[in-house]
PQR file of N, CA, C, O and H, with PARSE charges and radii, in Angstrom:
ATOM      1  N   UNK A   1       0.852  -1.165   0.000 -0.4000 1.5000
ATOM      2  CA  UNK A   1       0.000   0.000   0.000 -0.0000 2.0000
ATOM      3  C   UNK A   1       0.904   1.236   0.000  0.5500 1.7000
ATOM      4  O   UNK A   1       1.865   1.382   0.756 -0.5500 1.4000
ATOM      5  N   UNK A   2       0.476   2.150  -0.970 -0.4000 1.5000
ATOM      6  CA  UNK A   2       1.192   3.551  -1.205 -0.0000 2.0000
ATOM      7  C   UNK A   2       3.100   2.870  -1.136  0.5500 1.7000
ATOM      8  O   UNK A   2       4.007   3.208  -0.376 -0.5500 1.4000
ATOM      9  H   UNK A   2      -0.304   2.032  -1.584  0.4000 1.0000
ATOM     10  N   UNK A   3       3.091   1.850  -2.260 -0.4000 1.5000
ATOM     11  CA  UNK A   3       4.061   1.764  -3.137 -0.0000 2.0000
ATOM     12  C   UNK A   3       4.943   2.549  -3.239  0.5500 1.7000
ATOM     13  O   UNK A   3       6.053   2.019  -3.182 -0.5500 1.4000
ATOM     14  H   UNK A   3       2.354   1.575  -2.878  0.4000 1.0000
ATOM     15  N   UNK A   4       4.943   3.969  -3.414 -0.4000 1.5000
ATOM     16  CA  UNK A   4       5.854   4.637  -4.207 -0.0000 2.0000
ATOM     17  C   UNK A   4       6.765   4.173  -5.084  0.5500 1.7000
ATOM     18  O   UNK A   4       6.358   3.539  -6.058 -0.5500 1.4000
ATOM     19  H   UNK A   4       4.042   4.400  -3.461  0.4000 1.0000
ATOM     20  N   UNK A   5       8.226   4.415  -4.893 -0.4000 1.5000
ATOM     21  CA  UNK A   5       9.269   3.910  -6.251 -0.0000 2.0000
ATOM     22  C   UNK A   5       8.783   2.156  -5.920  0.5500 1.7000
ATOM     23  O   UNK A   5       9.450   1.529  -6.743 -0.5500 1.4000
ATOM     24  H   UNK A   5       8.557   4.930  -4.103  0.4000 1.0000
ATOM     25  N   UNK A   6       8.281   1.546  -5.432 -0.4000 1.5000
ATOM     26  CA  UNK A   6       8.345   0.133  -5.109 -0.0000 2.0000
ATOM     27  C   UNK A   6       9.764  -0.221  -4.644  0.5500 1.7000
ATOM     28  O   UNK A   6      10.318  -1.189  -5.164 -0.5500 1.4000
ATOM     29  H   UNK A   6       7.739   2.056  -4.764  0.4000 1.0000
ATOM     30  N   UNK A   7      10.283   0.374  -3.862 -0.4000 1.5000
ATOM     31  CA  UNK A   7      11.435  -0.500  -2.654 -0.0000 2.0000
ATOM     32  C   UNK A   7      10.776  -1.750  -2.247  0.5500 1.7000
ATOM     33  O   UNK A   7      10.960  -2.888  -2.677 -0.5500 1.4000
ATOM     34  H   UNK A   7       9.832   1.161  -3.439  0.4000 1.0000
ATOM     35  N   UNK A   8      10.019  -1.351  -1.390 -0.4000 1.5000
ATOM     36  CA  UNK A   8       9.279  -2.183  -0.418 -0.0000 2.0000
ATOM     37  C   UNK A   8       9.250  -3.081  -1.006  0.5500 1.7000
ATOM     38  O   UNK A   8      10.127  -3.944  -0.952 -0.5500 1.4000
ATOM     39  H   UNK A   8       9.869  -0.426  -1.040  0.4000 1.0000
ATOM     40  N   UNK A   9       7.768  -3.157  -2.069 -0.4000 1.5000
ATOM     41  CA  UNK A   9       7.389  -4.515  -2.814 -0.0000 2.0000
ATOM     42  C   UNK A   9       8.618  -5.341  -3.894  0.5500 1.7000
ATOM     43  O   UNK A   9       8.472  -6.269  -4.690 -0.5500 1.4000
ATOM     44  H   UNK A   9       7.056  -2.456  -2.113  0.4000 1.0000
ATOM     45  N   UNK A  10       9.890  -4.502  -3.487 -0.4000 1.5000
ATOM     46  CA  UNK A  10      10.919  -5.255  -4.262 -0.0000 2.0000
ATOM     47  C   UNK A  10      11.856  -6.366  -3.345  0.5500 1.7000
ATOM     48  O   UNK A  10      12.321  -7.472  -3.618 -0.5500 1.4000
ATOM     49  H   UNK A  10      10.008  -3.749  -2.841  0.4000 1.0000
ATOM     50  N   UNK A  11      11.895  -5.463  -2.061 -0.4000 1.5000
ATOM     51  CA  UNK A  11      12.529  -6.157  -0.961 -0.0000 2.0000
ATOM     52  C   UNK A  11      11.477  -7.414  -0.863  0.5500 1.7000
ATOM     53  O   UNK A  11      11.760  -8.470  -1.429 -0.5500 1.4000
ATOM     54  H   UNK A  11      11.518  -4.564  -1.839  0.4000 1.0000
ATOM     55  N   UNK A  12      10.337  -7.277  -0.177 -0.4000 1.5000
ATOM     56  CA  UNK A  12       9.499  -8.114  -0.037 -0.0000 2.0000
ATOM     57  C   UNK A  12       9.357  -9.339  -1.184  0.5500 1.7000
ATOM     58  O   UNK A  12       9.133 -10.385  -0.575 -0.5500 1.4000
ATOM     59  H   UNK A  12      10.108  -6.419   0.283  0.4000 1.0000
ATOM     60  N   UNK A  13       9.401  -9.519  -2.348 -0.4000 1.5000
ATOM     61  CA  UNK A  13       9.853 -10.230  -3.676 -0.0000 2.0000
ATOM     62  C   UNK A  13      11.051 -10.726  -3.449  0.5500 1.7000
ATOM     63  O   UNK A  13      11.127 -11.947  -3.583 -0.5500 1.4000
ATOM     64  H   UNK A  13       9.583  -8.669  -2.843  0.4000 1.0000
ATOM     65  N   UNK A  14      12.171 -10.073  -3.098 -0.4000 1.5000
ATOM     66  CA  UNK A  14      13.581 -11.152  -3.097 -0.0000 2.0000
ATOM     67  C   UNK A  14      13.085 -11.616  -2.064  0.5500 1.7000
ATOM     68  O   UNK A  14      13.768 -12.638  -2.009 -0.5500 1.4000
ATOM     69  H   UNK A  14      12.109  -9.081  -2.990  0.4000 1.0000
ATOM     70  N   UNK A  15      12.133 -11.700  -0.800 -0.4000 1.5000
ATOM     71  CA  UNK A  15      12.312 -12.538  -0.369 -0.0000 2.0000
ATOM     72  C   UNK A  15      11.157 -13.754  -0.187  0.5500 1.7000
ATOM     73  O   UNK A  15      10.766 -14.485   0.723 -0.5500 1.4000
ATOM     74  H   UNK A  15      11.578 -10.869  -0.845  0.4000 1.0000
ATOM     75  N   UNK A  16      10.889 -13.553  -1.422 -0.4000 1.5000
ATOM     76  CA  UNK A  16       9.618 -15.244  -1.716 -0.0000 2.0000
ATOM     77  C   UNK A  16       8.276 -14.517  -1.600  0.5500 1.7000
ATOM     78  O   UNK A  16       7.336 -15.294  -1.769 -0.5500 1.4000
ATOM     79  H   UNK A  16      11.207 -12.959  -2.162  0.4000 1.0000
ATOM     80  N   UNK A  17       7.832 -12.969  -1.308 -0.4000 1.5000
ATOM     81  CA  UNK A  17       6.513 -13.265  -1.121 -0.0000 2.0000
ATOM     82  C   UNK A  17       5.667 -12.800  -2.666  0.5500 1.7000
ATOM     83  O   UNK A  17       6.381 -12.418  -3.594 -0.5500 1.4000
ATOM     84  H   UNK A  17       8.596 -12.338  -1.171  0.4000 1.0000
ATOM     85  N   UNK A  18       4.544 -12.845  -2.810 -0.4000 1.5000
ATOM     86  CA  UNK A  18       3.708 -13.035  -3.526 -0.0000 2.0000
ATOM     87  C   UNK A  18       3.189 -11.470  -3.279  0.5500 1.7000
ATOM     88  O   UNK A  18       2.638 -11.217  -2.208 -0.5500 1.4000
ATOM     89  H   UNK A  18       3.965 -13.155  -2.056  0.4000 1.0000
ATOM     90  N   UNK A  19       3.357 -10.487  -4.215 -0.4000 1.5000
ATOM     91  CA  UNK A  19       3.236  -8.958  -3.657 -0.0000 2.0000
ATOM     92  C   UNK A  19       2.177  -8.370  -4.953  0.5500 1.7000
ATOM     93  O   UNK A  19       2.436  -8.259  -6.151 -0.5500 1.4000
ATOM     94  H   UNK A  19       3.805 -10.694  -5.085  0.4000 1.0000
ATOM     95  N   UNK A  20       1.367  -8.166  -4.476 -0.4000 1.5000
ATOM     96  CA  UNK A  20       0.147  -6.672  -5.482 -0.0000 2.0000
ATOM     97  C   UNK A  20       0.306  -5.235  -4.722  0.5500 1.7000
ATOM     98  O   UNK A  20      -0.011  -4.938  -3.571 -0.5500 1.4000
ATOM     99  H   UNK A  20       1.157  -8.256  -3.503  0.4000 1.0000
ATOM    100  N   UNK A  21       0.842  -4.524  -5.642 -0.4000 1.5000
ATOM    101  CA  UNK A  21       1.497  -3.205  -4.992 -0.0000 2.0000
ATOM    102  C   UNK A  21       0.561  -1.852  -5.272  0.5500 1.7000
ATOM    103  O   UNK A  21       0.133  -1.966  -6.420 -0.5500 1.4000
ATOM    104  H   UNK A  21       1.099  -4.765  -6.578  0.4000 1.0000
ATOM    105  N   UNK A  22       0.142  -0.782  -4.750 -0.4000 1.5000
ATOM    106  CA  UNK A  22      -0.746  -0.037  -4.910 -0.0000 2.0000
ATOM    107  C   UNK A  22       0.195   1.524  -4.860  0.5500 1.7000
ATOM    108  O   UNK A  22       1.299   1.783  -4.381 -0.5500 1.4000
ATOM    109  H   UNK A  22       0.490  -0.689  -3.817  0.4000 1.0000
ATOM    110  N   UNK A  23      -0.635   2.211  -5.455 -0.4000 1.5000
ATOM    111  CA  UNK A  23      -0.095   3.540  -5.155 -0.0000 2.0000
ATOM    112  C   UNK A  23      -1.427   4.422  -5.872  0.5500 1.7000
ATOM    113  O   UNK A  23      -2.125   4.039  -6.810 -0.5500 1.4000
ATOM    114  H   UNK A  23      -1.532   2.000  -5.844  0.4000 1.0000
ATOM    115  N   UNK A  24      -1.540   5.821  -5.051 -0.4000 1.5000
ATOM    116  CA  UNK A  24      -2.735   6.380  -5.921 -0.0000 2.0000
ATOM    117  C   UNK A  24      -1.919   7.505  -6.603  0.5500 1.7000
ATOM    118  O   UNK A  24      -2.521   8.527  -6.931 -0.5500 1.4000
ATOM    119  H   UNK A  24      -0.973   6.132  -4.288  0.4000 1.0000
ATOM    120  N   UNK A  25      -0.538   7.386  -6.851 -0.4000 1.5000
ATOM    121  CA  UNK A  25      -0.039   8.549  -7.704 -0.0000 2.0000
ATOM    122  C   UNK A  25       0.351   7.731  -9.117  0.5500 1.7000
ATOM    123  O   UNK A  25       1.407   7.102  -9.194 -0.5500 1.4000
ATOM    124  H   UNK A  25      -0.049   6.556  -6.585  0.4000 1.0000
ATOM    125  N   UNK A  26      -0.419   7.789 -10.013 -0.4000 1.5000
ATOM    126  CA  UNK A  26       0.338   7.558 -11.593 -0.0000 2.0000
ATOM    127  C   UNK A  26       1.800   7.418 -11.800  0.5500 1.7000
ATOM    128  O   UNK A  26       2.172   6.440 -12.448 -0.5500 1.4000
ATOM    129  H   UNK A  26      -1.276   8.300  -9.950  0.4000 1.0000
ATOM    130  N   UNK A  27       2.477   8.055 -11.451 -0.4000 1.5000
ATOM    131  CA  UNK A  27       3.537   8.521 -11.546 -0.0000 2.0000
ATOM    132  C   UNK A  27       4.216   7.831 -10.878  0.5500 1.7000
ATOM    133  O   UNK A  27       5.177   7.286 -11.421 -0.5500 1.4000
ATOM    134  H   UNK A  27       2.174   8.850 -10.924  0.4000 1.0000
ATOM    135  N   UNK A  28       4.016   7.660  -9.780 -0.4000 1.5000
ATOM    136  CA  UNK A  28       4.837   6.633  -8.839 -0.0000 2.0000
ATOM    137  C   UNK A  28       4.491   5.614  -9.218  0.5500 1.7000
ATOM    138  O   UNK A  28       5.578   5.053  -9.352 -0.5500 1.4000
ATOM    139  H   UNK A  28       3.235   8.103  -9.339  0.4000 1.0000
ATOM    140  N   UNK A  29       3.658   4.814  -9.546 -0.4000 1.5000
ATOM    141  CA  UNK A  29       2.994   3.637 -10.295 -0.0000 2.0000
ATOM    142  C   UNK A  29       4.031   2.983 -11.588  0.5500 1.7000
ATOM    143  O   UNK A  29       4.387   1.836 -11.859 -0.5500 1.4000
ATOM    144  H   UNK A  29       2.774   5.269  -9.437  0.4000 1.0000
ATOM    145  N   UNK A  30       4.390   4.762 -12.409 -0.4000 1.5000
ATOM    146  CA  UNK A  30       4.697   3.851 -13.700 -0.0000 2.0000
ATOM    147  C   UNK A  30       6.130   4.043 -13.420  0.5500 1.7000
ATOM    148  O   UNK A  30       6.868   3.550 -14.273 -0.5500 1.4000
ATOM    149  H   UNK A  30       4.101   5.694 -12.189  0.4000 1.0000
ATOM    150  N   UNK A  31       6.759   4.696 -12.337 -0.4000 1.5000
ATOM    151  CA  UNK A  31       8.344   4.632 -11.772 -0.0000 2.0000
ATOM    152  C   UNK A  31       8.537   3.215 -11.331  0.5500 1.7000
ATOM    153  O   UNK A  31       9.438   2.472 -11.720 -0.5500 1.4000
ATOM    154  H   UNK A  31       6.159   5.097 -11.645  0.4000 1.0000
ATOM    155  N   UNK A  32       7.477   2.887 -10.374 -0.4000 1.5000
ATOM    156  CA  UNK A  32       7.851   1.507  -9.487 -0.0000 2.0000
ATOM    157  C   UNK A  32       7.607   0.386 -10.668  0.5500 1.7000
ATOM    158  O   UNK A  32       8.107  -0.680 -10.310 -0.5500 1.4000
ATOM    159  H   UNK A  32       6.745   3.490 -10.058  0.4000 1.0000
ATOM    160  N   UNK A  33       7.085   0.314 -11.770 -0.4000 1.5000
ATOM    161  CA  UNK A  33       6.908  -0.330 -13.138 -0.0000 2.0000
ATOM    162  C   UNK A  33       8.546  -0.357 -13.463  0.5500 1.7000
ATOM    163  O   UNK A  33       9.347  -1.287 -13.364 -0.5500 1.4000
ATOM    164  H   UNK A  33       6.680   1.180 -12.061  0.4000 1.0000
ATOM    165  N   UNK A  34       8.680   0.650 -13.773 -0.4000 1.5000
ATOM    166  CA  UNK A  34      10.260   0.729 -14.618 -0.0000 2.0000
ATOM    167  C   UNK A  34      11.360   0.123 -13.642  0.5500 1.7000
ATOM    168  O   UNK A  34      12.258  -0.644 -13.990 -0.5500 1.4000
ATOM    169  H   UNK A  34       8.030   1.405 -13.854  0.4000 1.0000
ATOM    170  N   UNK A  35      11.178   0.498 -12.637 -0.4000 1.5000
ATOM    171  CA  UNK A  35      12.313  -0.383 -11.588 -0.0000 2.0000
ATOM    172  C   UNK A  35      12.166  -2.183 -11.408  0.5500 1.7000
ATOM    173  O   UNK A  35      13.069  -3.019 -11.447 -0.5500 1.4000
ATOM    174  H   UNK A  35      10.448   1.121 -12.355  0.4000 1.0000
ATOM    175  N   UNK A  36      10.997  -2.339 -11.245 -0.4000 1.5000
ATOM    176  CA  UNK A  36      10.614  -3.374 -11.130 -0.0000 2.0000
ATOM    177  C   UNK A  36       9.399  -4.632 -11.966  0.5500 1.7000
ATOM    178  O   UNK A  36       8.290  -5.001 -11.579 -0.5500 1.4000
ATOM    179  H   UNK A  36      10.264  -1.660 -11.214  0.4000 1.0000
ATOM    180  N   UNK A  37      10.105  -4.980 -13.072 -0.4000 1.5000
ATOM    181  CA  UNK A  37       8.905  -5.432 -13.860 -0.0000 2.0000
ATOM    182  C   UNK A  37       7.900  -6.408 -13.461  0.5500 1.7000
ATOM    183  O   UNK A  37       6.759  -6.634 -13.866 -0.5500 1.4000
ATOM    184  H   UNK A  37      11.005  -4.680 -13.386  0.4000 1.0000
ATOM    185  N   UNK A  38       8.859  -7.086 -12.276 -0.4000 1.5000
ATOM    186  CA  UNK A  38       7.845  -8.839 -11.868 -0.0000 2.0000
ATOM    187  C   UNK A  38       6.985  -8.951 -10.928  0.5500 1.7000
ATOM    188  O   UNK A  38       6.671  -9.943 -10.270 -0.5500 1.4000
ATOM    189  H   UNK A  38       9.785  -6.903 -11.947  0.4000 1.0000
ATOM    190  N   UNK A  39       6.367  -7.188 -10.868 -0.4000 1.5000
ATOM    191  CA  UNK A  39       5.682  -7.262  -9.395 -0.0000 2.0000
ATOM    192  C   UNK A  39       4.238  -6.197 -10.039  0.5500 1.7000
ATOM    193  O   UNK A  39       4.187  -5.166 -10.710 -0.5500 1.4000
ATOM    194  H   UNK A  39       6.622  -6.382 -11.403  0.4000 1.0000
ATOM    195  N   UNK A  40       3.343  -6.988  -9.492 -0.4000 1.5000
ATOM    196  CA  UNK A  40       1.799  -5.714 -10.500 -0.0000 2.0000
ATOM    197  C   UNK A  40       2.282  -4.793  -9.199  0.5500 1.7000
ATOM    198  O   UNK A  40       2.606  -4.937  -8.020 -0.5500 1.4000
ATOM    199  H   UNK A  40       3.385  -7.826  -8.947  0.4000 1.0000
ATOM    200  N   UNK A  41       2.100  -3.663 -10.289 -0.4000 1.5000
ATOM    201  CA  UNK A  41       1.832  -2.401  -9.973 -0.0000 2.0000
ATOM    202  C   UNK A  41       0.699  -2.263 -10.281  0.5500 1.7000
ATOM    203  O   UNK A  41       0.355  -2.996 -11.208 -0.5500 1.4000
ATOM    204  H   UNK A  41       1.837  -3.546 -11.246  0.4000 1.0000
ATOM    205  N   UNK A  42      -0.682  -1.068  -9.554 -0.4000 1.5000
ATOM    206  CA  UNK A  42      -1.848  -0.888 -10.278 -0.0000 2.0000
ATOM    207  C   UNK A  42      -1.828   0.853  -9.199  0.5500 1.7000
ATOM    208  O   UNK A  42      -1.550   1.096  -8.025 -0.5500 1.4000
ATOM    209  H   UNK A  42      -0.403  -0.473  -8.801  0.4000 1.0000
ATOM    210  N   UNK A  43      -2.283   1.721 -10.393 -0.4000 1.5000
ATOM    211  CA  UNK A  43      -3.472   2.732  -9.132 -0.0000 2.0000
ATOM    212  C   UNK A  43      -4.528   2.640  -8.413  0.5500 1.7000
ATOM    213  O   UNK A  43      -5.552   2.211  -8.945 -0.5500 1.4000
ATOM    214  H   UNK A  43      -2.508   1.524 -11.347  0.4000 1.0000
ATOM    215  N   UNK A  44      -4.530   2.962  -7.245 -0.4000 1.5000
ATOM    216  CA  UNK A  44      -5.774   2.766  -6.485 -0.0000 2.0000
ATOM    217  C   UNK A  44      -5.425   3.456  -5.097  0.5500 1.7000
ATOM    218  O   UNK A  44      -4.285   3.605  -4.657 -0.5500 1.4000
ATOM    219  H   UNK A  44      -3.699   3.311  -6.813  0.4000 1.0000
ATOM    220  N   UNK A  45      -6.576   3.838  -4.505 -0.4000 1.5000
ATOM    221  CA  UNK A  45      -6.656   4.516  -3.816 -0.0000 2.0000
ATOM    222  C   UNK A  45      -6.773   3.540  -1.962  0.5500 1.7000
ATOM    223  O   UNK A  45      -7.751   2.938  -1.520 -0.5500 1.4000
ATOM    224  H   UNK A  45      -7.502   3.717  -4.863  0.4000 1.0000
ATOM    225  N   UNK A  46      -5.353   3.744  -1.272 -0.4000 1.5000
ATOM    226  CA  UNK A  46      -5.223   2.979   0.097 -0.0000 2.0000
ATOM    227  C   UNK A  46      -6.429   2.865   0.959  0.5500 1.7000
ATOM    228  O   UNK A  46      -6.614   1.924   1.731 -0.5500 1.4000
ATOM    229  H   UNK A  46      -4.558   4.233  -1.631  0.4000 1.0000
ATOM    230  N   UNK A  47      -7.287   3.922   0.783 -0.4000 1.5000
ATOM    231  CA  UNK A  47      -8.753   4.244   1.683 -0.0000 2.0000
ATOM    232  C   UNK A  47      -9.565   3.792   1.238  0.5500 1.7000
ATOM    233  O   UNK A  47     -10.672   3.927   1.760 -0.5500 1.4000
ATOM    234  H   UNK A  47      -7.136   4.686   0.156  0.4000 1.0000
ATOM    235  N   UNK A  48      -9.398   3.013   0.022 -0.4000 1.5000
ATOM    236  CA  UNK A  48     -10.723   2.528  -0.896 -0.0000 2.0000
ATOM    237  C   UNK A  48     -10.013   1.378  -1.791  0.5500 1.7000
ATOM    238  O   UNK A  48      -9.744   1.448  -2.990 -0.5500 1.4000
ATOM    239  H   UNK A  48      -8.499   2.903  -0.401  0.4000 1.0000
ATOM    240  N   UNK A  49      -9.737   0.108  -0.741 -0.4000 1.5000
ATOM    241  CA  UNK A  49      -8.606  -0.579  -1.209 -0.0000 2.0000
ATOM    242  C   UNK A  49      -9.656  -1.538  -2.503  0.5500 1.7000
ATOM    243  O   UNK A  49     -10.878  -1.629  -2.392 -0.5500 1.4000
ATOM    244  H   UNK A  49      -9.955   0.051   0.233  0.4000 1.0000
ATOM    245  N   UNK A  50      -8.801  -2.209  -3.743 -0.4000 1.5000
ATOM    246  CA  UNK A  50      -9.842  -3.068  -4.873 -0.0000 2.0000
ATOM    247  C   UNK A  50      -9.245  -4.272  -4.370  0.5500 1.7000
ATOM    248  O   UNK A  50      -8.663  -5.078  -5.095 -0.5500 1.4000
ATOM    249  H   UNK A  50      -7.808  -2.135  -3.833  0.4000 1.0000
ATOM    250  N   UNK A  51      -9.403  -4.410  -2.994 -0.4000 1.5000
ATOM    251  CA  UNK A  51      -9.357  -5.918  -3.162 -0.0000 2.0000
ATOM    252  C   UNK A  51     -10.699  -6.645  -1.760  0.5500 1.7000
ATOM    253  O   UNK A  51     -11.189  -5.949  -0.871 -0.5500 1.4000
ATOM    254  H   UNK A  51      -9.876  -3.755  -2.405  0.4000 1.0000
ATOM    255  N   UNK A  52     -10.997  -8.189  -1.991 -0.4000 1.5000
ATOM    256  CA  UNK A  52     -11.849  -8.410  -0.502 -0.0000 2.0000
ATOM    257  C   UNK A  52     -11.172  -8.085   0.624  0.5500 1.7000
ATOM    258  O   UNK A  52     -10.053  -7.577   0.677 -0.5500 1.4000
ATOM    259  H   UNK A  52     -10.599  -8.754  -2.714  0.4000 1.0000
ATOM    260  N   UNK A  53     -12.062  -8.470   1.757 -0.4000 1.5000
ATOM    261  CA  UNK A  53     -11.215  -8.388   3.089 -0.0000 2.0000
ATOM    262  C   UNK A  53     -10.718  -9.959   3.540  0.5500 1.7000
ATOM    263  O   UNK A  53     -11.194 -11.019   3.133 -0.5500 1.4000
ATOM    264  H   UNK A  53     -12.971  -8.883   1.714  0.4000 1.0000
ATOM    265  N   UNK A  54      -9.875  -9.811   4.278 -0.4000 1.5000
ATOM    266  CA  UNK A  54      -8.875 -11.159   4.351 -0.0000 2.0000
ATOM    267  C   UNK A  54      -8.258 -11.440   3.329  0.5500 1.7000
ATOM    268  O   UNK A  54      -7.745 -12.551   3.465 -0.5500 1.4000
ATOM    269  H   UNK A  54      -9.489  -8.950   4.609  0.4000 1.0000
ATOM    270  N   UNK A  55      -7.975 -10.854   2.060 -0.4000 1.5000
ATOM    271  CA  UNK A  55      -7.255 -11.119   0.791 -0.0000 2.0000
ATOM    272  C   UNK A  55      -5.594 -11.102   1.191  0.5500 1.7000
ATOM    273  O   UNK A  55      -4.788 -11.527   0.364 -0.5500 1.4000
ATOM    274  H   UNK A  55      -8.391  -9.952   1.950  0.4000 1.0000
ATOM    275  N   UNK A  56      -5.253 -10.717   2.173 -0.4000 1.5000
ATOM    276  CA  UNK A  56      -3.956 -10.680   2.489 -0.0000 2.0000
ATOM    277  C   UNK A  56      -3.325 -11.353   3.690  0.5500 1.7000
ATOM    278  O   UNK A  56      -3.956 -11.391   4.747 -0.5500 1.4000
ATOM    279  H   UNK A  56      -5.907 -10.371   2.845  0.4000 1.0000
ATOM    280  N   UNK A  57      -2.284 -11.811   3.605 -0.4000 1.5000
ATOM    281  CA  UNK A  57      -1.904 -12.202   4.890 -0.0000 2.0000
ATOM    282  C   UNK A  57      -0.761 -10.838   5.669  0.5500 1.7000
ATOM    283  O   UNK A  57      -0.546 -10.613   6.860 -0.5500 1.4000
ATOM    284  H   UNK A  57      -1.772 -11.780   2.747  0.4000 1.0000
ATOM    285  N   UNK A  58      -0.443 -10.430   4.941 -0.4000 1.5000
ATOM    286  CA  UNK A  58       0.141  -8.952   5.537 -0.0000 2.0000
ATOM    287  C   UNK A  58       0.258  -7.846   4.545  0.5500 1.7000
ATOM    288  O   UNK A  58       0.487  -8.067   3.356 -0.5500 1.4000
ATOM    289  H   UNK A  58      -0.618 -10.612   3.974  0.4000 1.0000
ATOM    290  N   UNK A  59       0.055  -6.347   5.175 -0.4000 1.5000
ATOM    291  CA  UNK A  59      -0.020  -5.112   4.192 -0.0000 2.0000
ATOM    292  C   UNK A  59       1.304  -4.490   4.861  0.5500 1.7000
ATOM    293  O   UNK A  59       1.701  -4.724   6.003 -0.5500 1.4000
ATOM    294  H   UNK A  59      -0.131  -6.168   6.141  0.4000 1.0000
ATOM    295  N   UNK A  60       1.838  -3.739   4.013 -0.4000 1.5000
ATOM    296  CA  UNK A  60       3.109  -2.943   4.567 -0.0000 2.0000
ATOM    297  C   UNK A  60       2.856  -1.320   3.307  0.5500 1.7000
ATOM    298  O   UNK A  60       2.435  -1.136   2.165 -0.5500 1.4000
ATOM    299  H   UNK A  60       1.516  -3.549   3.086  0.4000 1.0000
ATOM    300  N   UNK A  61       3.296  -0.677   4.184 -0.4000 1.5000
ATOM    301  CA  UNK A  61       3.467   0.851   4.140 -0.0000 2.0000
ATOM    302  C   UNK A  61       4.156   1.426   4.131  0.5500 1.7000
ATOM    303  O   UNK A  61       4.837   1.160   5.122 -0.5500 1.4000
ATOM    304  H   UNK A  61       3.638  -0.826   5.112  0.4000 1.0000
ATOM    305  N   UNK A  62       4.549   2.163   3.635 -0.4000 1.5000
ATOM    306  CA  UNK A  62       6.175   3.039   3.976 -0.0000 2.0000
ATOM    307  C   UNK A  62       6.149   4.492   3.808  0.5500 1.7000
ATOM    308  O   UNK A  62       6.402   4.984   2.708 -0.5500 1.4000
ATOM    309  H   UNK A  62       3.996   2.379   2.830  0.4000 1.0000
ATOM    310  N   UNK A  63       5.857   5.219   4.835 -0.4000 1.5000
ATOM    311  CA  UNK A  63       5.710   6.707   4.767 -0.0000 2.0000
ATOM    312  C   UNK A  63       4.323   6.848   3.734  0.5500 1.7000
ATOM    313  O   UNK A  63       4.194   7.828   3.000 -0.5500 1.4000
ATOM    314  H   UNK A  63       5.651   4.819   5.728  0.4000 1.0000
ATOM    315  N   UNK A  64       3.501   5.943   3.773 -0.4000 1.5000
ATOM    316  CA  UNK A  64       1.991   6.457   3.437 -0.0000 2.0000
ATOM    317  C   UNK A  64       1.104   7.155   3.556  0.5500 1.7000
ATOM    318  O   UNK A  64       0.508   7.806   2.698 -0.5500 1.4000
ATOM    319  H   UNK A  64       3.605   5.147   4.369  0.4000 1.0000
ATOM    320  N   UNK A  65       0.847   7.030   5.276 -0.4000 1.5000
ATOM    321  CA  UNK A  65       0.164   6.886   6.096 -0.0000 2.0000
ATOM    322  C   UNK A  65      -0.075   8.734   6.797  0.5500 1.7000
ATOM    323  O   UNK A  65      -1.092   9.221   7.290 -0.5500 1.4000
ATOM    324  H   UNK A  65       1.331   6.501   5.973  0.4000 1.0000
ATOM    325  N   UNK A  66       1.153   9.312   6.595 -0.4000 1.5000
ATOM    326  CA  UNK A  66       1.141  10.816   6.779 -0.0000 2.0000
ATOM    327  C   UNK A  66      -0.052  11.350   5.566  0.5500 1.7000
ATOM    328  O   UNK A  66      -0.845  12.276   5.736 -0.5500 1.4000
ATOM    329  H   UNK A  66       1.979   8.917   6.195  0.4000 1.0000
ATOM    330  N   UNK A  67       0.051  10.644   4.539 -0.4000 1.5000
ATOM    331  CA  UNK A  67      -1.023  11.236   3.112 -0.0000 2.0000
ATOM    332  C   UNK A  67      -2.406  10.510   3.225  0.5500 1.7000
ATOM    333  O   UNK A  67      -3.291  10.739   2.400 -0.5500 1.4000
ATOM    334  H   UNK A  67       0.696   9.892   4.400  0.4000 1.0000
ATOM    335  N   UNK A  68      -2.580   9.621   4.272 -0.4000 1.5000
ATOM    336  CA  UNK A  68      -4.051   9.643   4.497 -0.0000 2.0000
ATOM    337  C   UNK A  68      -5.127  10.195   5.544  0.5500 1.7000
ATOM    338  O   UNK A  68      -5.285   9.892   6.727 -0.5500 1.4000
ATOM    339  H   UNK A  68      -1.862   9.435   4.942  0.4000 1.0000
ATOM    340  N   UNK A  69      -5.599  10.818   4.989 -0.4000 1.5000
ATOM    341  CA  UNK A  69      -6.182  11.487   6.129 -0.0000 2.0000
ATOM    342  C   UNK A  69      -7.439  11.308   6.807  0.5500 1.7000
ATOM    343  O   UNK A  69      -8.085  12.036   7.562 -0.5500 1.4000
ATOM    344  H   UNK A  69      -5.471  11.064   4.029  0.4000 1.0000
ATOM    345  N   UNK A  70      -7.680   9.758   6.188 -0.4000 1.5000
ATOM    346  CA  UNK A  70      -8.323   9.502   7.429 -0.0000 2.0000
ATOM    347  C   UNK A  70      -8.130   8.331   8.057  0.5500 1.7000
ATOM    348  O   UNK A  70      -9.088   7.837   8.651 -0.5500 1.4000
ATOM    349  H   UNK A  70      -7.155   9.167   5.575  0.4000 1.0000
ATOM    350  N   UNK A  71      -6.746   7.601   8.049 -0.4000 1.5000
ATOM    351  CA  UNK A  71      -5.934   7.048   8.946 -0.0000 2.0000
ATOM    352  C   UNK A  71      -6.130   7.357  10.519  0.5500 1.7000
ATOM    353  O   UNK A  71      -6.331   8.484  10.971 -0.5500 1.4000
ATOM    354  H   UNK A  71      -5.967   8.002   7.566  0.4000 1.0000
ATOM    355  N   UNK A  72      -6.043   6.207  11.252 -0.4000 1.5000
ATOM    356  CA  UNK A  72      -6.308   6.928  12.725 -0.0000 2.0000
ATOM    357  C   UNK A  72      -5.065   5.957  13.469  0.5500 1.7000
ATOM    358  O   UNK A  72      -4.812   6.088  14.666 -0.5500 1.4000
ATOM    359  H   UNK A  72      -5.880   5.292  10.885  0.4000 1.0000
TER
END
């Protein structure tokens, strides 16, 4: 969630997991694309996530969480 360049979902990939990466900036979307081809990137919005609930076994963030504002 809130991807940016995709560090995260790259680290997380070398190490075996199975990663769908989000970001609601375009831009950061088609950066974390170019760095990283083997991992979906998609836009979407962290507060209005497109996936069910329980679809994950863990979410990770990285300096997101200041840009949502209605995070509690």
């Amino acid at each position: 969630m809130c991807t940016g360049h995709g560090h995260l979902a790259g680290e997380a990939v070398s190490r075996g997991a199975l990663v769908d990466a989000i970001d609601f900036s375009e831009a950061m979307v088609r950066e974390a694309k170019l760095r990283f081809k083997d991992i979906n990137f998609m836009e979407a919005d962290a507060e209005v996530l497109p996936y069910d609930d329980l679809s994950f076994d863990a979410v990770a963030c990285c300096f997101g969480l200041l840009h949502l504002p209605n995070s509690a």
